[in-house]
SERONU-834320 format. One record per atom (N, C-alpha, C): x, y, z. Coordinates in steps of 0.001 Angstrom, whole numbers, plus 500000, padded with zeros to 6 digits. Layout:
REM residues N
XYZ
...
//
This chain:
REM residues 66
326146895029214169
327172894185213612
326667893388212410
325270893219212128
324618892176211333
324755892841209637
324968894401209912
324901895096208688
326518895546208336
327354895478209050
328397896325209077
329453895140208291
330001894963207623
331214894469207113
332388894491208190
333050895135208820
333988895113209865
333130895543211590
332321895063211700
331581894989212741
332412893590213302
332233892727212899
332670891377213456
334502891099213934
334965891943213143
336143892176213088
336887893148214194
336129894369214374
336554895381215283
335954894387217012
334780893781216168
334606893322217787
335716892386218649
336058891593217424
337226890408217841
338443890724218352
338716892340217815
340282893287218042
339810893547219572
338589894285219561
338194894797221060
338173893730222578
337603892825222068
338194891482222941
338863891306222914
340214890620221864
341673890197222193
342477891448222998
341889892771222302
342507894178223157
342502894400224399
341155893519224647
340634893900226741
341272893083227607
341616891576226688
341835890409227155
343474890558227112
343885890850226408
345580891174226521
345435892517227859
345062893514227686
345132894786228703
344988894119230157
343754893381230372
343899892577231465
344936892215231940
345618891001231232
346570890155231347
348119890885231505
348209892074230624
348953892500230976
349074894226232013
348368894360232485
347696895463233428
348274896508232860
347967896655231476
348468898081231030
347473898394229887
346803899796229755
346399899869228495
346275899634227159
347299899773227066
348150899774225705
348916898377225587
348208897183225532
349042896474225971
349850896463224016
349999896803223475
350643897139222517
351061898831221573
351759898523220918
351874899655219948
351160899661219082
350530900775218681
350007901423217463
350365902296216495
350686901996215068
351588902176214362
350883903371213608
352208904352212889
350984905322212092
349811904208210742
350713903538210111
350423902692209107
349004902176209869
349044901273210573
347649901021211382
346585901958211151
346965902825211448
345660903655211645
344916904412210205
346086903847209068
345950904974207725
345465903896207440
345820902112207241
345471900943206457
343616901052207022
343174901491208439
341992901001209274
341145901980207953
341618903662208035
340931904760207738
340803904643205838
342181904172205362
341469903395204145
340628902411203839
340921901271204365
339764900809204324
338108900773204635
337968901459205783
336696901834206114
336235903101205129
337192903674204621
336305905119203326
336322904467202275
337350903150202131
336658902611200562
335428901752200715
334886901430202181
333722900256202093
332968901851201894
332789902433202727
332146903887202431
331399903945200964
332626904033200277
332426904725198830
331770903472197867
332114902178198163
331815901160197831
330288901540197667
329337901343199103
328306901536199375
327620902287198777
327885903595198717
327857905004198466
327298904382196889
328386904190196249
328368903828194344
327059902518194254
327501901774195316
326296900434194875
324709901271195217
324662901778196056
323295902685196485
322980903786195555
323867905214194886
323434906116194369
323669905316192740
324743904703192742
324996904163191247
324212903557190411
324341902571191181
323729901197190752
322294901055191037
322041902160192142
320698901792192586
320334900527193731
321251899922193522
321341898343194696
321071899000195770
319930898568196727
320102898385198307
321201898190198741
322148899207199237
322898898901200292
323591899295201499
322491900126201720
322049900764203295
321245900126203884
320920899828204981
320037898731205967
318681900107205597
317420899632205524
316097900330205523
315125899930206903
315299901260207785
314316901168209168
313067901131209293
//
């Protein structure tokens, strides 16, 4: 999560998600929209490409180094 840009974010959805499912004893305790899932998949391929350009482009560090 320390490297990830929506690390902190997916975690907060995944809790309010478990914590509603609980509460309401159903999986799904909501709908999921097509839009949802195209706004998630754009945004996560533009941090992608973001990265991608600051690392091969620019040369900037911006992949975590093990």
């Amino acid at each position: 999560m320390q490297w990830h840009a929506f690390g902190p974010v997916v975690a907060a959805i995944l809790i309010s998600w478990s914590v509603l499912a609980i509460q309401q004893r159903r999986l799904m305790p909501f709908a999921i929209h097509a839009w949802h899932l195209i706004a998630a998949a754009v945004a996560l391929i533009s941090y992608w490409l973001v990265r991608l350009g600051l690392n091969f482009g620019l040369g900037m560090q911006a992949f975590p180094m093990y």
